[in-house]
Chimera marker file (.cmm) of the C-alpha trace (Angstrom):
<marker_set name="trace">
<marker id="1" x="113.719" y="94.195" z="144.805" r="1" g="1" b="0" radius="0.5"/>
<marker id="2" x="115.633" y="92.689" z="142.347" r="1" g="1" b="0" radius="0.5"/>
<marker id="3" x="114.528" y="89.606" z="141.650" r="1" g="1" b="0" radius="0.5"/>
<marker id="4" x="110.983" y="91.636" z="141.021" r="1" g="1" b="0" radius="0.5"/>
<marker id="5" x="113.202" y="93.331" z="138.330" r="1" g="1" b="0" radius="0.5"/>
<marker id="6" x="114.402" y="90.043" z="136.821" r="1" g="1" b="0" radius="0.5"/>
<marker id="7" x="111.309" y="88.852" z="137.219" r="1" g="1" b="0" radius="0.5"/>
<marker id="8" x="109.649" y="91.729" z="135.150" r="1" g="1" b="0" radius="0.5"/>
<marker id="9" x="111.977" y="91.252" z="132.392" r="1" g="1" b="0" radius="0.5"/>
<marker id="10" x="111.610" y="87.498" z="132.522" r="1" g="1" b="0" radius="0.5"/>
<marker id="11" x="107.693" y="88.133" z="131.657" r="1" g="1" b="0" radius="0.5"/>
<marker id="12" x="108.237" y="91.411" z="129.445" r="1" g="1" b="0" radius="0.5"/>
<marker id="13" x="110.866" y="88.795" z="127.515" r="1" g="1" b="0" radius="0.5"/>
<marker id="14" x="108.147" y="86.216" z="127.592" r="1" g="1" b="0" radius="0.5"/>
<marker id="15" x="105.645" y="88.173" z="125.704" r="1" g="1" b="0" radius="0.5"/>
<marker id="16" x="108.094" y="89.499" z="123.327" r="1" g="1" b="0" radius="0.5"/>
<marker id="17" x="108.689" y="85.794" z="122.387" r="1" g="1" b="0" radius="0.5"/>
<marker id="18" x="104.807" y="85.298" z="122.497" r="1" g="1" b="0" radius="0.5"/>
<marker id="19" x="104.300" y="88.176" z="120.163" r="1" g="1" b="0" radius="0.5"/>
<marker id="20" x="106.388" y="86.533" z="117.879" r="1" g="1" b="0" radius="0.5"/>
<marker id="21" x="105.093" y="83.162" z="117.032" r="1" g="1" b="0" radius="0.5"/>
<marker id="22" x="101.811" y="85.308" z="117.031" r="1" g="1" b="0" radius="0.5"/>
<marker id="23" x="100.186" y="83.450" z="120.404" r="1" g="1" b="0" radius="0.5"/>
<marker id="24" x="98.286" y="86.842" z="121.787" r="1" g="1" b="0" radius="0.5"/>
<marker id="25" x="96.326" y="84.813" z="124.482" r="1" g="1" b="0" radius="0.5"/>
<marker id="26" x="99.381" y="83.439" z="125.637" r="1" g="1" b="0" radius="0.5"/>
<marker id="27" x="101.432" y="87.022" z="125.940" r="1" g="1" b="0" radius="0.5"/>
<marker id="28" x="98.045" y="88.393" z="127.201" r="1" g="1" b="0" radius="0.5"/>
<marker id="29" x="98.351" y="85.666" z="130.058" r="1" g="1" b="0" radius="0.5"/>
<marker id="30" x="101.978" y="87.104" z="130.993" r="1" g="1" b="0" radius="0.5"/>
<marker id="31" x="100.672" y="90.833" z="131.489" r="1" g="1" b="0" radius="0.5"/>
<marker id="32" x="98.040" y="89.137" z="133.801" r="1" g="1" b="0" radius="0.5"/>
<marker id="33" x="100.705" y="87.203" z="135.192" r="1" g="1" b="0" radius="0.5"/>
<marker id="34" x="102.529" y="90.556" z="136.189" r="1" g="1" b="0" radius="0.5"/>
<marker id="35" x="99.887" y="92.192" z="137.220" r="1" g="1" b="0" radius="0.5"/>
<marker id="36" x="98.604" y="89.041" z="139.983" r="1" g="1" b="0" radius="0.5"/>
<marker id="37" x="102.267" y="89.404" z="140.791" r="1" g="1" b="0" radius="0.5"/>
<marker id="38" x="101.999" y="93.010" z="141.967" r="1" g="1" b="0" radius="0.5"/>
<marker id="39" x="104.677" y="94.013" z="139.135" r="1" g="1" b="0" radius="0.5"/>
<marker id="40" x="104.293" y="97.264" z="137.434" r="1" g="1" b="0" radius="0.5"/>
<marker id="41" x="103.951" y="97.149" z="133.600" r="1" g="1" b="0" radius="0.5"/>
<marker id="42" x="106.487" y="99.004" z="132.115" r="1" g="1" b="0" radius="0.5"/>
<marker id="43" x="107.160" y="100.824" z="128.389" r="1" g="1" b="0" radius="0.5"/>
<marker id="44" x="108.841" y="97.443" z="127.520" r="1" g="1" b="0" radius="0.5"/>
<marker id="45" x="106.219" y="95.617" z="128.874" r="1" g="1" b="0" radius="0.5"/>
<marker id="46" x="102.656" y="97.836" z="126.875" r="1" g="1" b="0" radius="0.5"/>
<marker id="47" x="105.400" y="97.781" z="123.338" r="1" g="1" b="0" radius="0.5"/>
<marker id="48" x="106.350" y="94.166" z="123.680" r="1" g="1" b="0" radius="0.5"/>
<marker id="49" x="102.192" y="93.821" z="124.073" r="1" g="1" b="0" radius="0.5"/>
<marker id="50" x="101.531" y="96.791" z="121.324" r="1" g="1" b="0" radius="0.5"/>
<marker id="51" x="103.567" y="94.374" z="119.013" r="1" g="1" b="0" radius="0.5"/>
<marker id="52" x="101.760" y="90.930" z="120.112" r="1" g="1" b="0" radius="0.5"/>
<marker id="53" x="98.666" y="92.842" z="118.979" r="1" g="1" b="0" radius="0.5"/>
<marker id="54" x="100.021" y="94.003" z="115.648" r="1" g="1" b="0" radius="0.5"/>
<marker id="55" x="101.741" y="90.848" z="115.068" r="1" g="1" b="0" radius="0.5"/>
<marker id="56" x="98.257" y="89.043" z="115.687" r="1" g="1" b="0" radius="0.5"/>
<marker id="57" x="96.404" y="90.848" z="113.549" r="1" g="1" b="0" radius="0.5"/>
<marker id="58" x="94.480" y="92.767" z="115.625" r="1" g="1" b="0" radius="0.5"/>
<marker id="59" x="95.446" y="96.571" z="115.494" r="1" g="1" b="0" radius="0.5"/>
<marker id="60" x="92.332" y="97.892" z="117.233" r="1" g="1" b="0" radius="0.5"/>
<marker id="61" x="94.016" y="95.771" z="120.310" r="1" g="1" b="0" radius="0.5"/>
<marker id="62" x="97.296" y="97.272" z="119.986" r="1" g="1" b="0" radius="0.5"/>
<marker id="63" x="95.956" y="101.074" z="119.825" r="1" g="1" b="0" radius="0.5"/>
<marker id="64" x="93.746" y="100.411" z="123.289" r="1" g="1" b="0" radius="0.5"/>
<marker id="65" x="96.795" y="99.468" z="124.488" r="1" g="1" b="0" radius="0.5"/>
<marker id="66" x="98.752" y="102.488" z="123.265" r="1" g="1" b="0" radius="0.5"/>
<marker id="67" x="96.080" y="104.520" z="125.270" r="1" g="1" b="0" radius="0.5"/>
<marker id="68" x="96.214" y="102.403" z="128.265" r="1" g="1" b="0" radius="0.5"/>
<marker id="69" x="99.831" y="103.032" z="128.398" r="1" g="1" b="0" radius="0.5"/>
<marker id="70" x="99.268" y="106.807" z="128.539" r="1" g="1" b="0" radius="0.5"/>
<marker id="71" x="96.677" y="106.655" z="130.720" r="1" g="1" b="0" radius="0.5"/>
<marker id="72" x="99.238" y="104.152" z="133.302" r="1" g="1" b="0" radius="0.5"/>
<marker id="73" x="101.254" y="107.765" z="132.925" r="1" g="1" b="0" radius="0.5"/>
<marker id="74" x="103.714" y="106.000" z="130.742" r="1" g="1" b="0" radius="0.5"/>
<marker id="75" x="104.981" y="108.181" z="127.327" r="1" g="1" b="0" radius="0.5"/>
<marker id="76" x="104.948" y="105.702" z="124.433" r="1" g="1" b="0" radius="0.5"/>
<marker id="77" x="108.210" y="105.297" z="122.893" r="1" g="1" b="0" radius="0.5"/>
<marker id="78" x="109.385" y="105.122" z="119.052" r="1" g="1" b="0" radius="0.5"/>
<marker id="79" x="109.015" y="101.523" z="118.986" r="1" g="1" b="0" radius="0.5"/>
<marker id="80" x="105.269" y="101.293" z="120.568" r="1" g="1" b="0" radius="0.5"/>
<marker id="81" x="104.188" y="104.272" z="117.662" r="1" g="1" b="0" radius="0.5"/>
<marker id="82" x="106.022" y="102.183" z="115.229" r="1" g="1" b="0" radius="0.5"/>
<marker id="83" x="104.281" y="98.883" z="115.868" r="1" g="1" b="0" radius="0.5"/>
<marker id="84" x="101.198" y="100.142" z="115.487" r="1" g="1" b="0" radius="0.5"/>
<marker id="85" x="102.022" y="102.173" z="112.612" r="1" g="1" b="0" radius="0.5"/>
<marker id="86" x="102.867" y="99.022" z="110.725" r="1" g="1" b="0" radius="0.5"/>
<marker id="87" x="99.425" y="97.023" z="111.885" r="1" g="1" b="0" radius="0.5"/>
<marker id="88" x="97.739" y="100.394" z="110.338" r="1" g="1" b="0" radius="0.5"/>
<marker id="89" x="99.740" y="99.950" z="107.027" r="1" g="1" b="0" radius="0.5"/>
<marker id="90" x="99.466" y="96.041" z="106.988" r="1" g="1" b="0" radius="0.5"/>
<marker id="91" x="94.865" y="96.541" z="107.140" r="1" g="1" b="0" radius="0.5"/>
<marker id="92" x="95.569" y="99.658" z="104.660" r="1" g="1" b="0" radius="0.5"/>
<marker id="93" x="94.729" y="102.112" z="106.911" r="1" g="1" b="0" radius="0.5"/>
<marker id="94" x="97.227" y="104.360" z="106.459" r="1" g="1" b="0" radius="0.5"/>
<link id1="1" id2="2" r="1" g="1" b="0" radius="0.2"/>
<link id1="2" id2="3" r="1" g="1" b="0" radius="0.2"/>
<link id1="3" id2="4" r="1" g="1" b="0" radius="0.2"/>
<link id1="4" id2="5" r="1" g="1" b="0" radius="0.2"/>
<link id1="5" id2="6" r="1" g="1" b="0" radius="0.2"/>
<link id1="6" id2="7" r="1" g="1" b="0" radius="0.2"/>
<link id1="7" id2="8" r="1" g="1" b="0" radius="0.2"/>
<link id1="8" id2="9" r="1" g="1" b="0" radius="0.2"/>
<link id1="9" id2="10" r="1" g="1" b="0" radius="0.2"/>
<link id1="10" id2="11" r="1" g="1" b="0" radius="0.2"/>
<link id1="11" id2="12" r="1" g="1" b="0" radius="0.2"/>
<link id1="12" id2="13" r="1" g="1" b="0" radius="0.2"/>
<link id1="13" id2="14" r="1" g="1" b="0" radius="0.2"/>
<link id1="14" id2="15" r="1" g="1" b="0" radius="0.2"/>
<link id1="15" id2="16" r="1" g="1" b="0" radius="0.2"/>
<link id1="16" id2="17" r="1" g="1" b="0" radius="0.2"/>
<link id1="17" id2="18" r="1" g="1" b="0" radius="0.2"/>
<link id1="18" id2="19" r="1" g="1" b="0" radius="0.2"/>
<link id1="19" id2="20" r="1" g="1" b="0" radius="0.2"/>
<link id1="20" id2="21" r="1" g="1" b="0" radius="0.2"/>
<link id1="21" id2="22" r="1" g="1" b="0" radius="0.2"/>
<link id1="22" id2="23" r="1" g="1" b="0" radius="0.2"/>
<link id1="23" id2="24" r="1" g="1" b="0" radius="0.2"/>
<link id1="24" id2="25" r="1" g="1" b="0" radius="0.2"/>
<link id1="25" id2="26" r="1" g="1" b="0" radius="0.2"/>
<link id1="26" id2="27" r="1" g="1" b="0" radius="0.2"/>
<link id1="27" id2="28" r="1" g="1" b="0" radius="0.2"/>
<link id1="28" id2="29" r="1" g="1" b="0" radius="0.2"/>
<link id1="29" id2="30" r="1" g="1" b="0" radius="0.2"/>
<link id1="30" id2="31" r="1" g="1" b="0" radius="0.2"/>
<link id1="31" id2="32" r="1" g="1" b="0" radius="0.2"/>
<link id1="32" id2="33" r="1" g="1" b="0" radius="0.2"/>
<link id1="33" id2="34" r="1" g="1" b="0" radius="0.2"/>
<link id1="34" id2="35" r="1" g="1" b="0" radius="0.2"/>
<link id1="35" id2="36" r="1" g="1" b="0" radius="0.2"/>
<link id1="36" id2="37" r="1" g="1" b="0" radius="0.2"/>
<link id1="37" id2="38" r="1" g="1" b="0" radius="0.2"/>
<link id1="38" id2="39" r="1" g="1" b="0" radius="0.2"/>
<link id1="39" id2="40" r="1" g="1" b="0" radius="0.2"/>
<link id1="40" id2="41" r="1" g="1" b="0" radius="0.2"/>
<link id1="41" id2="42" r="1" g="1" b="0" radius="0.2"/>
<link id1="42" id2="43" r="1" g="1" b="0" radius="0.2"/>
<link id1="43" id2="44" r="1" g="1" b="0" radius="0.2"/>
<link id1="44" id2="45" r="1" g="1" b="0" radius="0.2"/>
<link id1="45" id2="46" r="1" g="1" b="0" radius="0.2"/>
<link id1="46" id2="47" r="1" g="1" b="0" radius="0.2"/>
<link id1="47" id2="48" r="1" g="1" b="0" radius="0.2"/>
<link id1="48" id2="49" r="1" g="1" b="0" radius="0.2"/>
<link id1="49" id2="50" r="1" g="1" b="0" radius="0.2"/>
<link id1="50" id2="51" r="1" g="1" b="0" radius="0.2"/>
<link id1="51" id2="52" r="1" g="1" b="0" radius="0.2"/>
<link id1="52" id2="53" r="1" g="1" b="0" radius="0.2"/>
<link id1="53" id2="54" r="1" g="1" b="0" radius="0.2"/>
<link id1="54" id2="55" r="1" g="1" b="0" radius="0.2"/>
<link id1="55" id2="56" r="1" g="1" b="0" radius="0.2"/>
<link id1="56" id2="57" r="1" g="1" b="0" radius="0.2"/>
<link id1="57" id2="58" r="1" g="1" b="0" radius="0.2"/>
<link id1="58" id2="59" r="1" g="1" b="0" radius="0.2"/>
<link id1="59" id2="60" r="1" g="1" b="0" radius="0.2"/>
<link id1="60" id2="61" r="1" g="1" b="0" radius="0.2"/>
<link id1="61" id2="62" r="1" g="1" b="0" radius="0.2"/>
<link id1="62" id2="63" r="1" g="1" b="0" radius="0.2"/>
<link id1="63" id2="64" r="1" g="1" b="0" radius="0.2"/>
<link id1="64" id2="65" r="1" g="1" b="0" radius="0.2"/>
<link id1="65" id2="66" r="1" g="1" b="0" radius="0.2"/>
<link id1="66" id2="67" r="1" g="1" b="0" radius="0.2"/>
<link id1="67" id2="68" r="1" g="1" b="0" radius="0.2"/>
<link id1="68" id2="69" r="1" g="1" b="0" radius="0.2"/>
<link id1="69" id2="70" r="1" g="1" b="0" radius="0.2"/>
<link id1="70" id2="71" r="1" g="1" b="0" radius="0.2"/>
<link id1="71" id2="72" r="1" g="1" b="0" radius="0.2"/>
<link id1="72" id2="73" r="1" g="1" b="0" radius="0.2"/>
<link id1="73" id2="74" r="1" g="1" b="0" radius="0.2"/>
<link id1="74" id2="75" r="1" g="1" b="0" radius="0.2"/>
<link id1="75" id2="76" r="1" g="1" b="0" radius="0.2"/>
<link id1="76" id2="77" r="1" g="1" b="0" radius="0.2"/>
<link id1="77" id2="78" r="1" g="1" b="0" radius="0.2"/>
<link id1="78" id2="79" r="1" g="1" b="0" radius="0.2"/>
<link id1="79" id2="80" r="1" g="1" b="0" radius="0.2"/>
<link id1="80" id2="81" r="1" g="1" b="0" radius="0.2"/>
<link id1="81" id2="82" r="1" g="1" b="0" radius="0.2"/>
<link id1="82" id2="83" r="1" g="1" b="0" radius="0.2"/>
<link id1="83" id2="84" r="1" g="1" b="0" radius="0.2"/>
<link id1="84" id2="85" r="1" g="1" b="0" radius="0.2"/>
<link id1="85" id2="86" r="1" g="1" b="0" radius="0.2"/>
<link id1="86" id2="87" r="1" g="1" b="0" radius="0.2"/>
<link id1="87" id2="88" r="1" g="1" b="0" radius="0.2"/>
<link id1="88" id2="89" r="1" g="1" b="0" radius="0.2"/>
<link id1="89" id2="90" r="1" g="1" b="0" radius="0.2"/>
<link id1="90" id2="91" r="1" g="1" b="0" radius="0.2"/>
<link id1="91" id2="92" r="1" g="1" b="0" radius="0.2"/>
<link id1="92" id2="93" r="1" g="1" b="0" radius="0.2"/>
<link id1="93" id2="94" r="1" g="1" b="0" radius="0.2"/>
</marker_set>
């Protein structure tokens, strides 16, 4: 059991990295990669993907995401609302 854990936040840190240096496909390939693992996605995980989205460019990614999280049953935090308030602001729609 907890080597799944460190091996969740191996991946969520993965696409947080990802996200970064703006490589969506890449950070898109970890989520698959936890999901062919049988890991469960967490709130760390859908941000850290919110924010590859943003980060990308593509904001209409990022808010599917958003709702995908809520519909996993998972409350979106400060930091997933905030990521995707800055894609908004960054296209100008604000």
């Amino acid at each position: 059991r907890k080597k799944r854990k460190l091996r969740l936040q191996w991946l969520n840190k993965q696409i947080s990295t990802l996200g970064q240096r703006k490589e969506l496909t890449k950070a898109l390939a970890c989520l698959a990669q936890i999901r062919s693992e049988g890991l469960v996605p967490s709130e760390y995980t859908y941000t850290n993907v919110i924010n590859a989205h943003v980060r990308s460019g593509d904001v209409a990614g990022a808010a599917e995401y958003l709702e995908k999280m809520d519909e996993e049953g998972l409350a979106p935090n400060v930091v997933a609302f905030t990521a995707l308030l800055k894609g908004y602001a960054t296209v100008g729609d604000v």
